[in-house]
C-alpha positions as CSV (number, residue, x, y, z in Angstrom):
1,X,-17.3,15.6,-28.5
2,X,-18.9,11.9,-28.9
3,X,-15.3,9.8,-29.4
4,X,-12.5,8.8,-27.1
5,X,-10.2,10.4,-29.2
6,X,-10.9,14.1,-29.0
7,X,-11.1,14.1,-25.5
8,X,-8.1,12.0,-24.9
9,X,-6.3,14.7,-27.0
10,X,-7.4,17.4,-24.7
11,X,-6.2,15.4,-21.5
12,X,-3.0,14.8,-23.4
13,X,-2.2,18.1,-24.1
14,X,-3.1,19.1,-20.8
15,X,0.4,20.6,-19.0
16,X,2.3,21.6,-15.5
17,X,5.0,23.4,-15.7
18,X,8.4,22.1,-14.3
19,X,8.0,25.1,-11.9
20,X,5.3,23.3,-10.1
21,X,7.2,20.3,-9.6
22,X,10.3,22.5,-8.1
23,X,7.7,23.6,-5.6
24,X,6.5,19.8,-4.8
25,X,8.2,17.3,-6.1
26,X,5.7,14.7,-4.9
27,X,2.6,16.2,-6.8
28,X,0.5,14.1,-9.2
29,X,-2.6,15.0,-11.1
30,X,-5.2,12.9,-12.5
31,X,-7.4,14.1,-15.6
32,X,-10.7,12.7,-16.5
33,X,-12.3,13.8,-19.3
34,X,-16.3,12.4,-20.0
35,X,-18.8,13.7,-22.4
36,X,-21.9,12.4,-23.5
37,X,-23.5,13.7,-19.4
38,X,-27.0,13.7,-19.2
39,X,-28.0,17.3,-17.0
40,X,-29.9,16.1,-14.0
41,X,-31.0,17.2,-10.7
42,X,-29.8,15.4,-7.6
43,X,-30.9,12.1,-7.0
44,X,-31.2,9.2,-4.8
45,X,-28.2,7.6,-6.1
46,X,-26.7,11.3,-5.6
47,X,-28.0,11.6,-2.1
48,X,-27.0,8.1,-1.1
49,X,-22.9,8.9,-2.0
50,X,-23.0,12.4,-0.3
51,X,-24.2,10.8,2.7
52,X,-21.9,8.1,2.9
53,X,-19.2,10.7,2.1
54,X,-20.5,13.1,5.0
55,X,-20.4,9.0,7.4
56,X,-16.7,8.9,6.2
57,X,-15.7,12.5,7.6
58,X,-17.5,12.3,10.4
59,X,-15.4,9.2,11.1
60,X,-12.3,10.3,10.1
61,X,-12.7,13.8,12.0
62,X,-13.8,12.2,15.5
63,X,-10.2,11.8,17.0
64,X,-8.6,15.0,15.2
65,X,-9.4,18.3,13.3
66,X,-10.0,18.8,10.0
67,X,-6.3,20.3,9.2
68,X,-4.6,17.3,11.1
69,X,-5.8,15.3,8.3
70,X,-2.4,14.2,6.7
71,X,-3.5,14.9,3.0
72,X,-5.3,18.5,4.2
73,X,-1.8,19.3,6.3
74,X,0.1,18.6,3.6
75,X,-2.2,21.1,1.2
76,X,-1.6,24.0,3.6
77,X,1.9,23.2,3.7
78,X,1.7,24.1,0.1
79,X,-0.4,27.0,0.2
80,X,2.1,28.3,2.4
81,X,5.3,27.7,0.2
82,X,3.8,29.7,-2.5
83,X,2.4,32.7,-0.1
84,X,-1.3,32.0,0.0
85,X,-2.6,31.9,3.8
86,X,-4.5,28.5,4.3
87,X,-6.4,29.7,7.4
88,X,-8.0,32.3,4.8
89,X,-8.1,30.2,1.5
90,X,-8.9,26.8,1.8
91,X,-8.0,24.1,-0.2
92,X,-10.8,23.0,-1.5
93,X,-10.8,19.3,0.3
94,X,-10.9,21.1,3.5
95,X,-13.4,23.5,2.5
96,X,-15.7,20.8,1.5
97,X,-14.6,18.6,4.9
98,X,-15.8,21.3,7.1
99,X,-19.1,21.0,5.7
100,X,-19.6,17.7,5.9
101,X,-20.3,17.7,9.6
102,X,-23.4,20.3,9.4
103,X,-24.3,18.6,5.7
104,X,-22.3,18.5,2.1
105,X,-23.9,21.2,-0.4
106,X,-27.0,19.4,-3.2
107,X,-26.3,21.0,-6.3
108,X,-27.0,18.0,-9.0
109,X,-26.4,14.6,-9.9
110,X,-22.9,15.5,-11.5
111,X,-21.8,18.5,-8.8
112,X,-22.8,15.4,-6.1
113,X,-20.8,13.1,-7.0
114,X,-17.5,14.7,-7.5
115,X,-17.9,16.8,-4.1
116,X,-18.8,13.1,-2.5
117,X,-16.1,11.5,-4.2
118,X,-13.1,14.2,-2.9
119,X,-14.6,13.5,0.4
120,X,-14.6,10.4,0.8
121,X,-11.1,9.7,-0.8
122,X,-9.7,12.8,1.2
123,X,-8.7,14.3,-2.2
124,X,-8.8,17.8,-3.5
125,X,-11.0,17.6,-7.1
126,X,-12.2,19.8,-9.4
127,X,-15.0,20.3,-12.2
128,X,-14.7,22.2,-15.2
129,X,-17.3,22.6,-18.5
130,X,-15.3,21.5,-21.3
131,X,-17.3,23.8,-23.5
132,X,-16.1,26.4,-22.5
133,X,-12.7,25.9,-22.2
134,X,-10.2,27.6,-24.8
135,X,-7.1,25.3,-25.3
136,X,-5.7,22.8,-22.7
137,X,-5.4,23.0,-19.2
138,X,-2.1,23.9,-17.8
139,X,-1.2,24.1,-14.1
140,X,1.5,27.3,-13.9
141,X,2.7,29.9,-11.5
142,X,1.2,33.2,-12.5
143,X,2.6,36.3,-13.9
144,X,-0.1,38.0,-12.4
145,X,-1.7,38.9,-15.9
146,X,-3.7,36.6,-16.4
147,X,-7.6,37.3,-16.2
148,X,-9.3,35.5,-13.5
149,X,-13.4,35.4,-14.2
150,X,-15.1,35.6,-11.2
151,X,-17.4,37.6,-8.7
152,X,-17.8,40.2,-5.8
153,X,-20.6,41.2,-4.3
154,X,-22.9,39.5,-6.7
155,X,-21.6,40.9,-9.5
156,X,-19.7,39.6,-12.4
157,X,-15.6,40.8,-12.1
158,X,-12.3,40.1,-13.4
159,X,-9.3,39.6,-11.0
160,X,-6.0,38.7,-11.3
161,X,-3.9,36.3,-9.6
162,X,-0.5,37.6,-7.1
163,X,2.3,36.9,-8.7
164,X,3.7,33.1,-8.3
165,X,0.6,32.2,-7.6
166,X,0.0,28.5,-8.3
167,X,-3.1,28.7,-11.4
168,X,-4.7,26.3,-13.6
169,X,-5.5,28.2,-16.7
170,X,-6.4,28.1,-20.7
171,X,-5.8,30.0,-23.4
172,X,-8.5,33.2,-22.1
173,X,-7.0,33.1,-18.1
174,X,-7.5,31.8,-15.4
175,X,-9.7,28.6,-14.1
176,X,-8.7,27.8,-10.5
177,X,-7.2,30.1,-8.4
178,X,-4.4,28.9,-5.9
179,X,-3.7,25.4,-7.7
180,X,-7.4,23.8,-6.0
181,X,-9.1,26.9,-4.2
182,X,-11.4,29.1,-6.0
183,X,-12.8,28.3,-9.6
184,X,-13.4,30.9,-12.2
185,X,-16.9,31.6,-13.3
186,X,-16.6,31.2,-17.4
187,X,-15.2,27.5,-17.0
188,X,-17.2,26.1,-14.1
189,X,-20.1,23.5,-14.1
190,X,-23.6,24.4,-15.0
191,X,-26.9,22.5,-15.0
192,X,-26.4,22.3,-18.7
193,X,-23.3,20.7,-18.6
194,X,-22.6,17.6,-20.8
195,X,-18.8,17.1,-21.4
196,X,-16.7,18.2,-18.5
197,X,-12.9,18.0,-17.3
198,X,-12.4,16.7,-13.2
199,X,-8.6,17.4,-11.6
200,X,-7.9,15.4,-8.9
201,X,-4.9,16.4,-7.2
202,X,-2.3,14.3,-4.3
203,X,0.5,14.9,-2.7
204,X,2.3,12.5,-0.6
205,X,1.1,10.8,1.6
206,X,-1.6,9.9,-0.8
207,X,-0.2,7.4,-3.2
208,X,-0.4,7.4,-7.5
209,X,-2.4,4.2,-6.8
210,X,-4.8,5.7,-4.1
211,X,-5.6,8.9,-6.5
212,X,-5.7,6.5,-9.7
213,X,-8.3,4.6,-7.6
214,X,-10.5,7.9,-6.8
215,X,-10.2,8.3,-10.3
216,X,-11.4,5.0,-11.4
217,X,-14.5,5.3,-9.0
218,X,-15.5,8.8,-10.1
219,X,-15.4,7.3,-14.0
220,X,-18.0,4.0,-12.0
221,X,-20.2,6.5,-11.1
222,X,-20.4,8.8,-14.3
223,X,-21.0,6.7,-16.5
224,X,-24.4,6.1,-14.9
225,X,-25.0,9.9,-15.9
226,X,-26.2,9.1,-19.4
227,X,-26.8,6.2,-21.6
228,X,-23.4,7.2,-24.2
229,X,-20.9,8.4,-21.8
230,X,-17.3,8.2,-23.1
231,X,-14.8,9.2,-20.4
232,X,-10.9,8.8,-20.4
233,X,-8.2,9.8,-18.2
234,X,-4.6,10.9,-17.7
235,X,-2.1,10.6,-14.8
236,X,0.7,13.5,-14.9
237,X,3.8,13.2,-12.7
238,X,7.2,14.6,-12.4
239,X,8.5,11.4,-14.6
240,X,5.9,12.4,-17.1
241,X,8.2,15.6,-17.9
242,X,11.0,13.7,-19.1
């Protein structure tokens, strides 16, 4: 991919089922799509953003715990309505705020700066290798057949996914287990990467303008990652259905 348009078709086609919105009403997705990424190990610029993102949940965490967090609540409130147990799968914004008082993982310069930008705008978000994804992403509940790609004990294994689980998925399975927990191993980033999909997920009380904003300042600082970086995006709401 080098043009807008094949990637806005991907983000366009992207899809959540109506079953999803029965569940939460309020949930919104953002989709940004970039290509054109330049592989890179972390960086200054990549060390300065996690550690202002490891300041902002150290601030935020002084005067309550990590799951009193209004967005994180709300998250486990979810996991709850559709039978996972939050206290032993972690949404993936909590997962990462835990960590941020002991130090936020150094991957690279693109892992970096997505994990630093969910912290900092108190957001679940994701990262996926658009090469090798088969089809658009959907958001669904499970069937319980679908192939999940990941691994136990060190080694490579395919799992599947309880049924009503809430998945994002492809055309060949799954890619993130329990809506924003656990991503799959075929789809996820690599130190190769160069055109890649980020989901960044709200409920209420985050706002569409709030998560639209994390959006916008993920896209600021990724298209520093290369000198022809083409990224586009797409919000997907309830209304969006209709």
């Amino acid at each position: 991919m080098s043009e807008t348009a094949p990637l806005q078709k991907l983000v366009d086609a992207s899809y959540i089922d109506v079953a999803i919105f029965e569940l939460r009403p309020d949930y919104r997705a953002v989709l940004l799509a970039v290509d054109g990424l330049v592989p890179g190990a972390s960086n200054h610029a990549s060390e300065a953003l996690l550690q202002r993102a490891e300041a902002s949940a150290r601030q935020a965490l002084q005067a309550q715990k990590v799951e009193a967090l209004s967005h994180v609540a709300a998250w486990r409130e979810t996991y709850q309505a559709f039978g996972a147990k939050p206290n032993r799968t972690r949404n993936s914004l909590e997962a990462l705020l835990r960590r941020a008082a002991t130090g936020l993982p150094r991957v690279n310069q693109l892992t970096d700066t997505y994990n630093a930008i969910s912290v900092l705008h108190q957001i679940p978000l994701g990262g996926e290798d658009l090469a090798h994804y088969s089809g658009p992403p959907r958001l669904i509940r499970a069937t319980g057949e679908e192939p999940f790609d990941t691994a136990a004990n060190g080694e490579p294994v395919i799992e599947y996914p309880d049924r009503g689980e809430v998945i994002w998925c492809d055309d060949d399975g799954v890619t993130c287990r329990r809506w924003n927990w656990r991503q799959g191993r075929r789809t996820r980033l690599r130190d190769e990467t160069t055109t890649a999909l980020f989901i960044l997920d709200a409920l209420d009380p985050v706002t569409s303008e709030a998560l639209q904003g994390a959006a916008d300042e993920l896209a600021t600082h990724l298209s520093g990652l290369g000198p022809d970086i083409t990224i586009t995006d797409h919000l997907i709401n309830k209304t969006t259905l209709t």
